[in-house]
N, C-alpha and C positions, 0 to 999 in steps of 0.2 A: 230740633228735628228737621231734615229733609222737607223740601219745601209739598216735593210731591208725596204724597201718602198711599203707599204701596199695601199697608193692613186694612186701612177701615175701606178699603175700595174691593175687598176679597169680594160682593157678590157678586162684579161688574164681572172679575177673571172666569168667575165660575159659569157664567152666563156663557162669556165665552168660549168655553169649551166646550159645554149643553150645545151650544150651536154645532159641534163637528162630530160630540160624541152621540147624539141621541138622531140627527141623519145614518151615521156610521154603523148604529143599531138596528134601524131598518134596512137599510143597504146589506149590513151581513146575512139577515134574517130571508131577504129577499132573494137579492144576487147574488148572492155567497161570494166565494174569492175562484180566482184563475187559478187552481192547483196547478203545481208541476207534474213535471213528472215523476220526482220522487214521492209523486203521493197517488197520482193515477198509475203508475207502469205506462208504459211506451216500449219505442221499438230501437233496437240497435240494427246500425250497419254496416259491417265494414268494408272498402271499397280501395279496391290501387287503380290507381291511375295510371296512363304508358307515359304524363308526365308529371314531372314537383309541379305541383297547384297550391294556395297559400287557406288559412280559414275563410279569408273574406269575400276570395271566388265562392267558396262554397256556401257561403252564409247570404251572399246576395242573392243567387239560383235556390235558394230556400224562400228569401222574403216573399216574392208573390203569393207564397202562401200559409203565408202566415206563419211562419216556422223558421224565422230568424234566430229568434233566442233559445233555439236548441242547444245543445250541447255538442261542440265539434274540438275533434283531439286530433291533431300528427301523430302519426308512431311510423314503425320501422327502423332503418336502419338512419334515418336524416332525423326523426323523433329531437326536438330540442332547439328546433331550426326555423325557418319561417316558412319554409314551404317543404312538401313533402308528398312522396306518390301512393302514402300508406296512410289513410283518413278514417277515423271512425265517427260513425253521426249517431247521435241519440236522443230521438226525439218522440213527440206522442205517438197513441199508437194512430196507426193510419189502416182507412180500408184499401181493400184491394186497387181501386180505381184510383184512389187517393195518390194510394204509393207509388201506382206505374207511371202519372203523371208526375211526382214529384223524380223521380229514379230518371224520366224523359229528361226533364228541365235541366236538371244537373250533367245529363249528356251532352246535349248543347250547348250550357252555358260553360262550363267548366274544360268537358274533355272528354274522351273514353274513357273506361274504367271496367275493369272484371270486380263481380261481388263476390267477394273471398266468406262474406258472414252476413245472415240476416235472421232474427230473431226477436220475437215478442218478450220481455221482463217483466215483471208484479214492480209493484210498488217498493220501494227500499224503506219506506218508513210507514208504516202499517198502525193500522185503528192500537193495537198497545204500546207501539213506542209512542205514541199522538198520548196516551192518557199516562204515560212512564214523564213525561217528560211535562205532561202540565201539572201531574201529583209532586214532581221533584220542585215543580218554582211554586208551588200552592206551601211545599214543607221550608223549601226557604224565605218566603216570606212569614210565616208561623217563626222561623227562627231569627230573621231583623226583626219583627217585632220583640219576643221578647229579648235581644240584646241591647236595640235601643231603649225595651224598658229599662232594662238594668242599667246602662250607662246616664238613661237623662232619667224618661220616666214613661209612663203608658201612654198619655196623648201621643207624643213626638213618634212614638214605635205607629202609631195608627193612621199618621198623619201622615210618615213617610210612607206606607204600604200605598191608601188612598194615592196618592201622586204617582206611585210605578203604575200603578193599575189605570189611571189617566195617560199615562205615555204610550203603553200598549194598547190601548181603545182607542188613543188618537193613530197612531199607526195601522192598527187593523181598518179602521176605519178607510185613511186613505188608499190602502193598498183594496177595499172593497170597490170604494168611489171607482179610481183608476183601472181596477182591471189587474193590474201590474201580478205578473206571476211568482207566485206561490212557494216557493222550494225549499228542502235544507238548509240553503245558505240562507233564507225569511229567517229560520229559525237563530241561527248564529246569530243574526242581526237583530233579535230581540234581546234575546241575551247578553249582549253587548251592552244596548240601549240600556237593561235594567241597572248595570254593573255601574254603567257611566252617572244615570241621573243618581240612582242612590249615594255615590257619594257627594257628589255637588248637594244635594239636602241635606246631609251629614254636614257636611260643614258648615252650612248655614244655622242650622240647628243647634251645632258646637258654639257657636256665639252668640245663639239666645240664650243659652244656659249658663255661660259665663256673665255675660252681662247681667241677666237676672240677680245673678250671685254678687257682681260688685255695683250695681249703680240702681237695683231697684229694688223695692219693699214691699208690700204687703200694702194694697192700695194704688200704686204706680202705675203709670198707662202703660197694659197692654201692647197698645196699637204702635207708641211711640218706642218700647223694647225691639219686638218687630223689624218696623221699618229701620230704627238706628242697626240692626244686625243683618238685615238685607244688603243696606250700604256698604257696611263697611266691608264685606264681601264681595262686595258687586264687581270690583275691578276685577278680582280672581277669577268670579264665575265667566264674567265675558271673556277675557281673555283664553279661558279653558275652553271655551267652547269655539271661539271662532278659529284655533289653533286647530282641533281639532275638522271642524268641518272644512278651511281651506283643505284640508288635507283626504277627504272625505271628497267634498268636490272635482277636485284634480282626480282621486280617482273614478268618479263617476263620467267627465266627463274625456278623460283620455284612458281609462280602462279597456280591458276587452266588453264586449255585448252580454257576457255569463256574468259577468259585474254589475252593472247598471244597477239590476232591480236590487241585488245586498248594498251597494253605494248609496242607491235612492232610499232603501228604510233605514237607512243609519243617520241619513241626513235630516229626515222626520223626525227620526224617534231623538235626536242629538237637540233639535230646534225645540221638541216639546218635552224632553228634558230639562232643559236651561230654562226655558216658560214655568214649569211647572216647580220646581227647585224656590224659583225668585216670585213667581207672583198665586202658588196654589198650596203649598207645604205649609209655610208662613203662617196666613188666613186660616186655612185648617185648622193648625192647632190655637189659634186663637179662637175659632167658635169654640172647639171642644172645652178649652179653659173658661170660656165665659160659661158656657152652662155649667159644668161642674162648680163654678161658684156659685152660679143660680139658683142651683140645686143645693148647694148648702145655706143658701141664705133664705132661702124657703124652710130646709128643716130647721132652722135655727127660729124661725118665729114661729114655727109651731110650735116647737119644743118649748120657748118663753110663754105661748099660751096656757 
């Protein structure tokens, strides 16, 4: 067996993640998250310029106030290009004072410009797509469990659920902690995340079940099936995972600014993935196997009494 012991150390992981998840819990409950704007509504505006100006003029003449990571698009007839005299900006809504100074700044900083469009929007993702789409990952998880019953058995289906449901409350969490906003693309990037870790468990899983099958019996350590099935995976999962976040990285850090915060919770949710995969699925389903033998070996001397 592996020198270090990755099974019998499962309260140590658990602990550790009670430390990010049960803060993350108050923090939601508390400060809740930076929605976007697809979930408050804000405001559009369309704006030409008398010259091609690029996003990053425009995005800097926003930062003073806080409204860098708005949403800024080329269109026209240059649309496609790097600069352009036809901009659209979509960001929160603003009050009247707000906007005149912000509409100033951009004068200044940027250029002249006639306002071709300004207008107030709702929200694009509204209180039932918000419950359409947690009832839709609530029914696919009801449906990886019972498929990994069927392929392994019920622990494993319960055991993989518990671990998505940890990558997402690690992630919510940091995105509370940090502030980091809120948007559609959050959303993609959870979905991601669940697609990524479930199968990295899966495959771990696939080789406790194997092994079970050829090298251990009825009576056999646990701890040491486990960890021998962690290992022998383990060059796969790291490598999966560091492939993927080099690549995650590069886009976070030479992306556009409307990236960042989808780059940034992929990068989380991919790290506590991989975390949770190798050192929380594992442990899981070993307590669950230990009590369900416990509990038969309780009914079993009753039943001889």
């Amino acid at each position: 067996m592996p020198s270090f012991d990755i099974a019998r150390r499962g309260k140590i992981w658990f602990i550790i993640s009670l430390i990010i998840i049960i803060p993350g819990i108050f923090s939601m409950c508390t400060r809740g998250f930076n929605f976007g704007i697809d979930f408050t509504g804000g405001t559009i505006i369309d704006l030409k310029f008398d010259q091609p100006v690029t996003i990053t003029q425009v995005r800097d003449s926003l930062r003073p106030y806080g409204l860098d990571s708005s949403m800024i698009q080329l269109s026209g007839e240059t649309s496609g290009v790097e600069s352009s005299t036809d901009v659209m900006i979509r960001t929160t809504d603003l009050e009247e004072n707000d906007r005149k100074a912000v509409m100033a700044s951009i004068k200044e900083s940027v250029g002249n410009y006639q306002v071709m469009r300004e207008e107030k929007v709702g929200a694009t993702i509204g209180g039932e797509l918000i419950m359409n789409a947690v009832m839709a990952l609530l029914i696919s998880w009801v449906l990886i469990i019972l498929y990994v019953a069927y392929r392994f058995e019920m622990r494993f289906g319960i055991a993989a659920i518990l671990a998505l449901v940890h990558d997402i409350l690690i992630v919510l969490s940091i995105f509370s902690f940090t502030q980091k906003q809120v948007d559609s693309s959050f959303v993609a990037a959870l979905l991601t995340i669940v697609g990524y870790s479930i199968n990295d468990t899966i495959v771990i899983f696939d080789r406790i079940r194997e092994n079970l099958k050829l090298h251990f019996r009825k009576g056999g350590d646990v701890f040491e099936l486990v960890n021998r099935s962690v290992y022998q995976t383990l060059t796969r999962s790291l490598y999966t995972v560091f492939t993927v976040m080099f690549t995650t990285f590069a886009l976070y850090f030479f992306g556009g600014e409307t990236t960042k915060d989808f780059a940034f919770a992929l990068l989380v949710g991919f790290a506590s993935g991989c975390y949770s995969s190798i050192f929380i699925a594992g442990p899981l389903w070993v307590l669950f196997r230990n009590r369900a033998e416990a509990k038969k070996t309780t009914q079993r001397a009753v039943t001889a009494k």
